[in-house]
C-alpha positions as CSV (number, residue, x, y, z in Angstrom):
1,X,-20.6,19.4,10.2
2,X,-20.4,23.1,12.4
3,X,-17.5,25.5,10.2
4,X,-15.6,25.7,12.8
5,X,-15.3,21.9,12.9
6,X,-14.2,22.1,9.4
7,X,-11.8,25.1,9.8
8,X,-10.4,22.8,12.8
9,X,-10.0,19.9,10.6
10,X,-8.9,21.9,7.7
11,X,-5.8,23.3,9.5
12,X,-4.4,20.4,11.2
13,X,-4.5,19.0,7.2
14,X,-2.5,21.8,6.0
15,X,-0.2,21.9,9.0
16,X,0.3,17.8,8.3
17,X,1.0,18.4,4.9
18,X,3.4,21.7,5.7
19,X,5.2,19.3,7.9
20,X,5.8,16.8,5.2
21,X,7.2,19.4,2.8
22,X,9.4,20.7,4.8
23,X,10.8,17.2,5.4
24,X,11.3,16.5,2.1
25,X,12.8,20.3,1.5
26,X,14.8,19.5,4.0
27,X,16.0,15.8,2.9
28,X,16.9,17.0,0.1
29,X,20.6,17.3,0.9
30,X,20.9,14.1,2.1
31,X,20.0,12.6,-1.6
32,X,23.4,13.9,-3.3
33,X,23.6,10.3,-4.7
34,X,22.2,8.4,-7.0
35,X,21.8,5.3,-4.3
36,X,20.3,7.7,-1.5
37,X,18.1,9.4,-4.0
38,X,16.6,6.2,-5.5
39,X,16.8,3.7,-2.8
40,X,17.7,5.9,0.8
41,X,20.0,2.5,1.1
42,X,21.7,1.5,4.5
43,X,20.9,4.7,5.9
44,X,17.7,4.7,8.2
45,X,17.1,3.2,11.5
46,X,14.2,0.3,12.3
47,X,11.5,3.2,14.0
48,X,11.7,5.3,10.6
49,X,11.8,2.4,8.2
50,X,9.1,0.3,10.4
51,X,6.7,3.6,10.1
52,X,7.5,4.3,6.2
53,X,6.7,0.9,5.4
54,X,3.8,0.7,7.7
55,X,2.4,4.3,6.1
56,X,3.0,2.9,2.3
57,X,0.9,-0.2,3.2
58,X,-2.1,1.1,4.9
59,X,-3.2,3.2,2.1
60,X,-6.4,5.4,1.9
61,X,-7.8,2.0,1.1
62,X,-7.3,0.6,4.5
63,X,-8.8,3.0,6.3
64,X,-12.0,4.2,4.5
65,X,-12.2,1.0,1.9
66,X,-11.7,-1.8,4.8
67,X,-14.3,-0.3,7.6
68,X,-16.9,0.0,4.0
69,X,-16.2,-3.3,3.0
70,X,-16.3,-4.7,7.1
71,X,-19.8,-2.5,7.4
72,X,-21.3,-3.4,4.2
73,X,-20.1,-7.2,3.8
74,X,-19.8,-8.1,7.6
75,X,-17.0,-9.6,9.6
76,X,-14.7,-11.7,6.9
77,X,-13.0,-8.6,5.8
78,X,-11.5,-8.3,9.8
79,X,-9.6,-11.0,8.6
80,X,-7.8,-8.2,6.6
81,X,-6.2,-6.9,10.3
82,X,-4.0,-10.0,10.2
83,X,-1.5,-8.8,7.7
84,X,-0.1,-6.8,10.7
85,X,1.6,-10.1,11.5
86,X,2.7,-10.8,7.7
87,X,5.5,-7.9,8.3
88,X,6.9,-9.6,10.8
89,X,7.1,-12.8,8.2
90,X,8.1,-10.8,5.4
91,X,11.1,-9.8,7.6
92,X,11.8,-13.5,9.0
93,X,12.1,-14.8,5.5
94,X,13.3,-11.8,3.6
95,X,15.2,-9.0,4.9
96,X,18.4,-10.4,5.8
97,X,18.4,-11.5,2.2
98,X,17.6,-8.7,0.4
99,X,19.6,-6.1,3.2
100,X,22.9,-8.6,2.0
101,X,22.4,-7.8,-1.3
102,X,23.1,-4.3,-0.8
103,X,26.6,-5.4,0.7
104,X,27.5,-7.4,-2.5
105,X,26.7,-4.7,-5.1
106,X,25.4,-1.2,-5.1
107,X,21.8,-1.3,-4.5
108,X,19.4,1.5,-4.6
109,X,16.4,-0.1,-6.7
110,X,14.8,-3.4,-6.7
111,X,16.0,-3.9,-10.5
112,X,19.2,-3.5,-9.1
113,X,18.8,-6.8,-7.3
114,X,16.6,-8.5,-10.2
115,X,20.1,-7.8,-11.8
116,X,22.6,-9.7,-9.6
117,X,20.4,-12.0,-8.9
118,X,19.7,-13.5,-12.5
119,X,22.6,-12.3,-14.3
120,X,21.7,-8.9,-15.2
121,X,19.5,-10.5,-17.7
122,X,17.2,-7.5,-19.7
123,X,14.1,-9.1,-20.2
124,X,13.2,-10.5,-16.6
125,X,14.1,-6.7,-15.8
126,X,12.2,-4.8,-18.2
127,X,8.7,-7.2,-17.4
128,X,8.9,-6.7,-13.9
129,X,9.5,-3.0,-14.6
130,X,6.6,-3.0,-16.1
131,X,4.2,-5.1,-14.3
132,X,5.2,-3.3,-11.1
133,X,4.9,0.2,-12.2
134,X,0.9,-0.5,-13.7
135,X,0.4,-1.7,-9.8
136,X,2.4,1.8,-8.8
137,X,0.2,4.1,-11.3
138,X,-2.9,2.4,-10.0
139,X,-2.8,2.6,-7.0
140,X,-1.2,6.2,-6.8
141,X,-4.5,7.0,-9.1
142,X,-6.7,5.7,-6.4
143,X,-4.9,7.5,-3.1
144,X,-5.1,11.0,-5.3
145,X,-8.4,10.5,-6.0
146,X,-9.4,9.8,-2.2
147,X,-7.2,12.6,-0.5
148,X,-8.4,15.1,-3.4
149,X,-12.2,14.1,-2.5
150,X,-11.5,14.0,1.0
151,X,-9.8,17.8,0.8
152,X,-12.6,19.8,-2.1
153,X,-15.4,18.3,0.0
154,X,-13.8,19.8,3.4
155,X,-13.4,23.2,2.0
156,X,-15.8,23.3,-1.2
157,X,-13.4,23.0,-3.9
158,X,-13.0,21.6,-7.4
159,X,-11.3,17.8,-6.6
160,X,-9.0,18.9,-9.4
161,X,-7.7,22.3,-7.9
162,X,-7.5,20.4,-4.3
163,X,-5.4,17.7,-6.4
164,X,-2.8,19.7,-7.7
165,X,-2.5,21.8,-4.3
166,X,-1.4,18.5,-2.2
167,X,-0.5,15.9,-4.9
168,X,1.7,19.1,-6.8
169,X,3.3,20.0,-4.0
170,X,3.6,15.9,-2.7
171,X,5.1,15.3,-6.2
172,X,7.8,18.6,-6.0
173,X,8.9,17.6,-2.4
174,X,9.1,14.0,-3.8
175,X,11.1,14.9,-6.6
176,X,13.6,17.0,-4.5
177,X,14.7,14.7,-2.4
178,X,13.8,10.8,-3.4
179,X,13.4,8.1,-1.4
180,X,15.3,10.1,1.3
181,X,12.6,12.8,1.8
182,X,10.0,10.1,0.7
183,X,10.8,7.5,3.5
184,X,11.1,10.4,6.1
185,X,7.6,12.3,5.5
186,X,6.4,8.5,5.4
187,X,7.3,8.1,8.7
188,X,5.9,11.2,10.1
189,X,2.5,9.9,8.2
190,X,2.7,6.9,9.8
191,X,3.1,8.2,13.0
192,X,-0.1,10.6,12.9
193,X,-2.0,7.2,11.4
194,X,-1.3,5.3,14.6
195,X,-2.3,8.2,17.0
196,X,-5.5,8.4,15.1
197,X,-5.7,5.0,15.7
198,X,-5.1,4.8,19.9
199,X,-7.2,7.7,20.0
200,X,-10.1,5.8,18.0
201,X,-9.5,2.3,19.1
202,X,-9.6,3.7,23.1
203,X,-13.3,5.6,22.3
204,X,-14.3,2.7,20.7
205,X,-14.6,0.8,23.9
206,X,-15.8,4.0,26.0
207,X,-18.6,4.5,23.8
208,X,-19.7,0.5,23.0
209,X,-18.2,-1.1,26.2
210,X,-16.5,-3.8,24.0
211,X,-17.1,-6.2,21.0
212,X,-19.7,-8.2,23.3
213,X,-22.3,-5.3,23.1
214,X,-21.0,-4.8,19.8
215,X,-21.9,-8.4,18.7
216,X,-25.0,-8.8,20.5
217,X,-26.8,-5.3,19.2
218,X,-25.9,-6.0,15.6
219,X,-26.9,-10.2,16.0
220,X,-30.5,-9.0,17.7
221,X,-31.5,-7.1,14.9
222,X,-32.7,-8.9,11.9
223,X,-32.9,-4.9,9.6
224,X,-32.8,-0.9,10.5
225,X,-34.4,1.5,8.5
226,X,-33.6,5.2,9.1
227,X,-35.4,8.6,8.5
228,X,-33.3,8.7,5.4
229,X,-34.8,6.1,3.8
230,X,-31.9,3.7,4.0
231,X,-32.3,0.0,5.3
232,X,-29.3,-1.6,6.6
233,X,-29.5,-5.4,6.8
234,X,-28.1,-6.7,10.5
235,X,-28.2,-10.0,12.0
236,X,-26.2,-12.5,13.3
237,X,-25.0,-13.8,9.4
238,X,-23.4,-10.6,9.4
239,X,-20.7,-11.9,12.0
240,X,-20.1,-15.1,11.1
241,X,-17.0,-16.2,9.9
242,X,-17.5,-15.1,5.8
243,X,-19.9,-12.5,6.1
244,X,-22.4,-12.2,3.2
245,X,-19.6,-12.7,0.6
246,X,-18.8,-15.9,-1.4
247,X,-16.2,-18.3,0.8
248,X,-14.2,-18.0,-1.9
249,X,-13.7,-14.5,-1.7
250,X,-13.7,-14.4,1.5
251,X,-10.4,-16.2,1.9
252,X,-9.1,-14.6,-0.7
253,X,-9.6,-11.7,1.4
254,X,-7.5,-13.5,4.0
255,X,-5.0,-15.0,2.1
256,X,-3.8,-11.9,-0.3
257,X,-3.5,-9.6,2.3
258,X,-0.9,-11.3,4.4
259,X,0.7,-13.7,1.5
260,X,0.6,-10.3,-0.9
261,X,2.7,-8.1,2.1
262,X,6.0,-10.5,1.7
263,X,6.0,-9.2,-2.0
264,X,4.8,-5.3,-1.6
265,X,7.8,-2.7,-2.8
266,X,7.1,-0.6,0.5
267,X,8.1,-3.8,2.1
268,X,10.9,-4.9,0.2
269,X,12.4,-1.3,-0.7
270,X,12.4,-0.6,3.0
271,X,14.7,-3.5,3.4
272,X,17.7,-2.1,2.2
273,X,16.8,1.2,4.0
274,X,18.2,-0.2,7.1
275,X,21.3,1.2,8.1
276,X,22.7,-1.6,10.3
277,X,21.3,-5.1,9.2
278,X,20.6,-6.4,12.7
279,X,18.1,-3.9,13.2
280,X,16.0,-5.7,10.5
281,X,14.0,-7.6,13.5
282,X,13.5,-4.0,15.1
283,X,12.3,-2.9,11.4
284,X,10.3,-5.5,11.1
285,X,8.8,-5.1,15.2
286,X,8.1,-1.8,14.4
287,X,6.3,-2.2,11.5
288,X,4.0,-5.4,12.3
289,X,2.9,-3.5,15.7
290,X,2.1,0.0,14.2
291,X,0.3,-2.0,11.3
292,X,-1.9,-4.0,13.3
293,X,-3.0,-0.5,15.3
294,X,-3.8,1.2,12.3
295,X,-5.6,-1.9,11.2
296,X,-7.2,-2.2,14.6
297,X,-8.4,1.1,13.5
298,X,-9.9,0.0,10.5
299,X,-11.9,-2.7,12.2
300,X,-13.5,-0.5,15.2
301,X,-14.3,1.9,13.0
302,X,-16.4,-0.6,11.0
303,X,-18.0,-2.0,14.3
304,X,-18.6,1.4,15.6
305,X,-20.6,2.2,12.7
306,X,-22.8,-0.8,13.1
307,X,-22.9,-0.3,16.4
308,X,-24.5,2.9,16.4
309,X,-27.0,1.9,13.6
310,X,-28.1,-0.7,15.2
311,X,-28.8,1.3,18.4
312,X,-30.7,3.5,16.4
313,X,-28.0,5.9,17.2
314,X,-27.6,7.3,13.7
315,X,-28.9,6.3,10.5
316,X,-28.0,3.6,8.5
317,X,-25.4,4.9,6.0
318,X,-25.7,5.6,2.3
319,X,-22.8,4.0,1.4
320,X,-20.1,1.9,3.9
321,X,-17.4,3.9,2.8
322,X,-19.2,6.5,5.3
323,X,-18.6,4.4,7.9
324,X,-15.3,5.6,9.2
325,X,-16.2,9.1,9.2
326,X,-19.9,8.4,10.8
327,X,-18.0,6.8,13.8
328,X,-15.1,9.7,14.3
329,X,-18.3,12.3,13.7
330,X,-20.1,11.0,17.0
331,X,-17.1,11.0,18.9
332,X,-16.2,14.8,18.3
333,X,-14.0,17.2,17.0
334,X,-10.9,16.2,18.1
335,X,-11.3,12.6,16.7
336,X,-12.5,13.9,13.7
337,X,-9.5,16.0,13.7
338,X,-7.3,12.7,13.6
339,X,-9.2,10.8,11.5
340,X,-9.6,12.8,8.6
341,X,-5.7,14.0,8.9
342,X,-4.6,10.3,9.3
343,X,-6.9,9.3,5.8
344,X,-4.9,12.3,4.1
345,X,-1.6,11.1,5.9
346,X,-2.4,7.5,4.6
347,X,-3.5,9.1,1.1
348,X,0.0,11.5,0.9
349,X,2.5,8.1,2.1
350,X,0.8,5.4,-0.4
351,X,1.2,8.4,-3.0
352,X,4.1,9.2,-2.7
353,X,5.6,6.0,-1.9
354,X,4.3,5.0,-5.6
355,X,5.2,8.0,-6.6
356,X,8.9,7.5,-5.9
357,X,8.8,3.8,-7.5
358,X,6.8,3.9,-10.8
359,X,9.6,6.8,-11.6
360,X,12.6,5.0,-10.7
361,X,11.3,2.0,-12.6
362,X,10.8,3.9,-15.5
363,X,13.7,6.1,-15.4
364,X,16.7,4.0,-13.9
365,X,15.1,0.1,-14.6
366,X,13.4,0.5,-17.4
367,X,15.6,2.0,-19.4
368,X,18.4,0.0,-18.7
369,X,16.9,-3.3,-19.6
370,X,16.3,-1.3,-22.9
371,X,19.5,-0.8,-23.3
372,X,19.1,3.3,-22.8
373,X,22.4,4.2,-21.3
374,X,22.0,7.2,-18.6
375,X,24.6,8.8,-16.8
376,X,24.5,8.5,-13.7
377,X,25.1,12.5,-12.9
378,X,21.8,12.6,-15.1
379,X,19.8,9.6,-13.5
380,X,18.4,12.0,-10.8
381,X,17.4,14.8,-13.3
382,X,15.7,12.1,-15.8
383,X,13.9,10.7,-12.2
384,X,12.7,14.0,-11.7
385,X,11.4,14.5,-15.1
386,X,9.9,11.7,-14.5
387,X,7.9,12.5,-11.6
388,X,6.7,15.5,-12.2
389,X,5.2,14.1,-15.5
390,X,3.3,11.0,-13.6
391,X,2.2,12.7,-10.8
392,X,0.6,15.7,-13.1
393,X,-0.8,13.1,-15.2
394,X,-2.5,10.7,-12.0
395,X,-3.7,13.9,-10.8
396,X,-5.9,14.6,-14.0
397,X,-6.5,10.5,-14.5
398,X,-7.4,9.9,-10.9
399,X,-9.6,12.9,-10.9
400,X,-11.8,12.7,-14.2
401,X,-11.6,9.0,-14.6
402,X,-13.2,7.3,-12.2
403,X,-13.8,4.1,-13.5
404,X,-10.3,3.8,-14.6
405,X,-8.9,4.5,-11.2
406,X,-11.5,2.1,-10.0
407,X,-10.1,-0.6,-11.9
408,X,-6.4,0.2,-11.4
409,X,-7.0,0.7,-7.6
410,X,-8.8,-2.5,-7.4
411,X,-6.0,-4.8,-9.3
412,X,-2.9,-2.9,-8.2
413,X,-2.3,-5.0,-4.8
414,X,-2.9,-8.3,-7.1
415,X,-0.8,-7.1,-10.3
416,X,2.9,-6.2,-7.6
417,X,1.9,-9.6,-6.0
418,X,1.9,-11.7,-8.9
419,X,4.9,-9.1,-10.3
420,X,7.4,-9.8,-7.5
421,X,6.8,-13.5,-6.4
422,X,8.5,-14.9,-8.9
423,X,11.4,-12.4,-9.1
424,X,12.4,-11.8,-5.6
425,X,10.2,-14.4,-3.6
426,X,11.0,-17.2,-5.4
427,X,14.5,-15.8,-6.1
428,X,15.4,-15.2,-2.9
429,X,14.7,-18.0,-1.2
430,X,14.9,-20.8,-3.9
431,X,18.5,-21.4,-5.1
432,X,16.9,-23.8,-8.1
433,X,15.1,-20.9,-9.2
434,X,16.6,-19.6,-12.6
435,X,16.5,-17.5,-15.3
436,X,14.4,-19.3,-17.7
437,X,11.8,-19.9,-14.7
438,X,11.9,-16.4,-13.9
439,X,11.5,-15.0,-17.3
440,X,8.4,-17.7,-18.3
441,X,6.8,-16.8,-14.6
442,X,6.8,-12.9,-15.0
443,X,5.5,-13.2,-19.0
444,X,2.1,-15.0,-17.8
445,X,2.2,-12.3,-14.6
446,X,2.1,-9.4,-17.5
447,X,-0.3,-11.2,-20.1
448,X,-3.0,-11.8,-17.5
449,X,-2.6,-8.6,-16.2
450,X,-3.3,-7.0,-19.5
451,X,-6.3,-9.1,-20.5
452,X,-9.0,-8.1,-18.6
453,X,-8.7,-4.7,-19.8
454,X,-9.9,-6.3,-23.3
455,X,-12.8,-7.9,-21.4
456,X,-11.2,-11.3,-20.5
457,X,-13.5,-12.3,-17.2
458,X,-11.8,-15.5,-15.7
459,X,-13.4,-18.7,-15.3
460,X,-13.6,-18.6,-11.4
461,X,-15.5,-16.7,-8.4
462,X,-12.2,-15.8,-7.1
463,X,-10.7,-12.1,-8.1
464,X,-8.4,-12.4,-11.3
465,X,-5.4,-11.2,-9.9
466,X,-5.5,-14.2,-7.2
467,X,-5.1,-16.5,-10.4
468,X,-2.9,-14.6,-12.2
469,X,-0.2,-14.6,-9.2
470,X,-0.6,-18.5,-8.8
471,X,-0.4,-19.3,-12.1
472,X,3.1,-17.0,-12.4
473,X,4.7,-18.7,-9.0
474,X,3.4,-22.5,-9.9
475,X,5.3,-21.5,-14.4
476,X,8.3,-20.4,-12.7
477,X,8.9,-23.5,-10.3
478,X,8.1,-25.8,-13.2
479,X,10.3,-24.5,-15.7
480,X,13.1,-23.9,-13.0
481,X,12.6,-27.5,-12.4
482,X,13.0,-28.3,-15.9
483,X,15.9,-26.3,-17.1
484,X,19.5,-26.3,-15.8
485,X,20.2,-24.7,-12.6
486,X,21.8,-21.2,-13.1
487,X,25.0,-21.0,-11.6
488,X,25.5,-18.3,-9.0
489,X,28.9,-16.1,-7.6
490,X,30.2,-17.0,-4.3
491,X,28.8,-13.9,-3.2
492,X,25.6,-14.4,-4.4
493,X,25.2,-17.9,-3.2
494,X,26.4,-16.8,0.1
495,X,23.6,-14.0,0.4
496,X,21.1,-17.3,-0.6
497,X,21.9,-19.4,2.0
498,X,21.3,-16.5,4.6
């Protein structure tokens, strides 16, 4: 890549990045409560909630781990571009629920509505606590570790001086001003991800004319083999429905992506954002469009890349995780402009998205179910402690552990799946559901969570975490079934029947 190119791309980073600070420098006196600091509650509109929770979704993971996986595996991971549509779903069934909950009690966290929902009760609390923050940590592990790569190999610099140079100054604008800087510099993310992504999904079709030559270059070639050495295997099992992955995974592939959304904190957090509950459809509008073009992005990117290999156009790729930035590389500058600030944009929202609720979990949920009294002058001191501490520490995990960021990364969508189904899926829209349910469902969630870190494998070709969540939702409707049904406020029952 030519200097200047790098200079170019380099600059419009730092400018994206001086943006966000200053948003969250500047939010900072709009978080002068506890509930605006931890949950930004009832006061955003749908365009800047729809983009926040659009930004904390599409992580660095979408956008250079879906075109890898699309390139390398073949077409069953485009089913991944279909959880644009779960947003929509996850809004249908859920936000007028959990927006009501804010106008019952004073909501700014989602143990806040664990506790009017089953009777403040401590140990449904502190589990999900848990089991949500080890999805939090992981996967803020994993987007540090991709923006700090993405950065030191830009402008040749240790990964773990380019790490505390975004992610420090991510986590001090974070800390200033909570969820209401967080939410903000989210949206301004999300809104550079889905320019990158017209920008990318319009060259896409000027440069390939369409998925029909697309489909019939990569079908007519059985193998390419560049001058680097690299063969890439091509053919028309590439595009069929699975791909060269197991069925099995395959539809997992499908299935946790748009299921897993309904239960995602930067899904259900953003619910209570909303200022005026009947803009929750607008949220929700908002969010399922802009996700489905960044995911369009995601998938063109992968075909483009296969595209040009299979015209002998470039070389087959060392590793698929290449592709997107082989793709934006032939187009030019100014794509790879946007492309490599909207992987650091997705990197910097996922972060700091997690960022904001792995601390509140620890400082304001955590301790309460504990019984650790706080005051609530202090709560926003003790969150900041809090932060600073997690995002110093993921900076040094995510950037000389590897494997451990590997395997957070990779189970941290599966672990806040099988975490909130039972609490607030189930809770929500099953009035049968109870305490005793609850507490047996989120137990299993946290045990097989744990396990495979002491080299449990299970017995099944599909990925644990798909298992684990099942086996949490199908305990907690049998023993809600079996016990007494938990009586519920007129308030509360009201907000149910929404």
């Amino acid at each position: 890549m030519p200097h200047s190119t790098v200079v170019l791309i380099a600059a419009f980073s730092a400018l994206m990045i001086a943006v966000s600070f200053g948003i969250g420098v500047w939010a900072k006196k709009k978080a002068n409560t506890a509930q605006a600091y931890f949950g930004g509650t009832a006061m955003f509109g749908p365009v800047a909630v729809g983009l926040s929770s659009m930004a904390g979704i599409a992580s660095a993971f979408a956008l250079v781990g879906v075109p890898g996986i699309i390139y390398t595996s073949g077409n069953a991971m485009t089913f991944w571009m279909l959880s644009g549509a779960a947003f929509a779903m996850s809004y249908i069934i859920l936000g007028k629920k959990v927006r009501a909950m804010a106008e019952i009690a004073p909501i700014s966290s989602l143990g806040d509505i664990c506790d009017v929902r089953f009777n403040h009760n401590r140990f449904i609390k502190a589990l999900m606590s848990i089991i949500i923050c080890l999805g939090c940590v992981g996967y803020l592990a994993a987007q540090i570790s991709a923006g700090s790569a993405l950065i030191a190999q830009l402008v040749d610099i240790p990964p773990i001086v380019a790490g505390f140079l975004i992610f420090g100054l991510l986590t001090v604008y974070t800390a200033l001003s909570g969820e209401v800087g967080g939410l903000l510099s989210q949206a301004f993310q999300g809104f550079v991800m889905v320019l990158a992504g017209l920008v990318l999904i319009i060259a896409f079709f000027v440069v390939t004319g369409g998925f029909g030559n697309v489909l019939e270059a990569v079908s007519a070639v059985p193998e390419v083999t560049g001058s680097n050495g690299v063969t890439k295997t091509l053919g028309a099992t590439l595009l069929d429905a699975w791909g060269t992955m197991p069925g099995g995974i395959s539809l997992t592939w499908m299935l946790i992506p748009i299921l897993g959304c309904v239960g995602q904190p930067q899904v259900l957090t953003r619910m209570y954002a909303v200022k005026n509950p009947r803009d929750l459809p607008k949220a929700g509008l908002v969010t399922a469009v802009t996700h489905t073009i960044v995911g369009f992005l995601a998938v063109v990117a992968a075909y483009g890349a296969l595209y040009l290999v299979a015209t002998g156009t470039i070389d087959p790729l060392v590793s698929g995780d290449q592709a997107i930035y082989a793709f934006s590389d032939y187009l030019g500058i100014w794509a790879q402009v946007l492309v490599y600030a909207a992987i650091l944009a997705a990197a910097l929202s996922s972060a700091s998205m997690f960022l904001t609720s792995s601390s509140t979990l620890l400082s304001k949920d955590l301790t309460s179910a504990l019984g650790i009294k706080i005051a609530p002058e202090k709560q926003i001191n003790v969150s900041r402690v809090f932060m600073f501490v997690l995002g110093a520490v993921s900076i040094v995990v995510s950037i000389y552990s590897t494997e451990m960021v590997a395997l957070l990364g990779t189970f941290g969508w599966g672990t806040l799946v099988s975490g909130t189904f039972p609490v607030f899926v189930l809770g929500l829209l099953w009035e049968r559901c109870n305490e005793k349910g609850v507490m047996c469902g989120v137990a299993v969630s946290l045990a097989f969570n744990i396990i495979p870190f002491f080299g449990f494998k299970f017995p099944s070709a599909l990925p644990g975490y798909f298992i684990t969540s099942a086996l949490a939702v199908a305990v907690t409707v049998v023993v809600s079934i079996i016990v007494p049904k938990q009586e519920l406020s007129p308030q509360l029952d009201a907000v149910l029947k929404l």
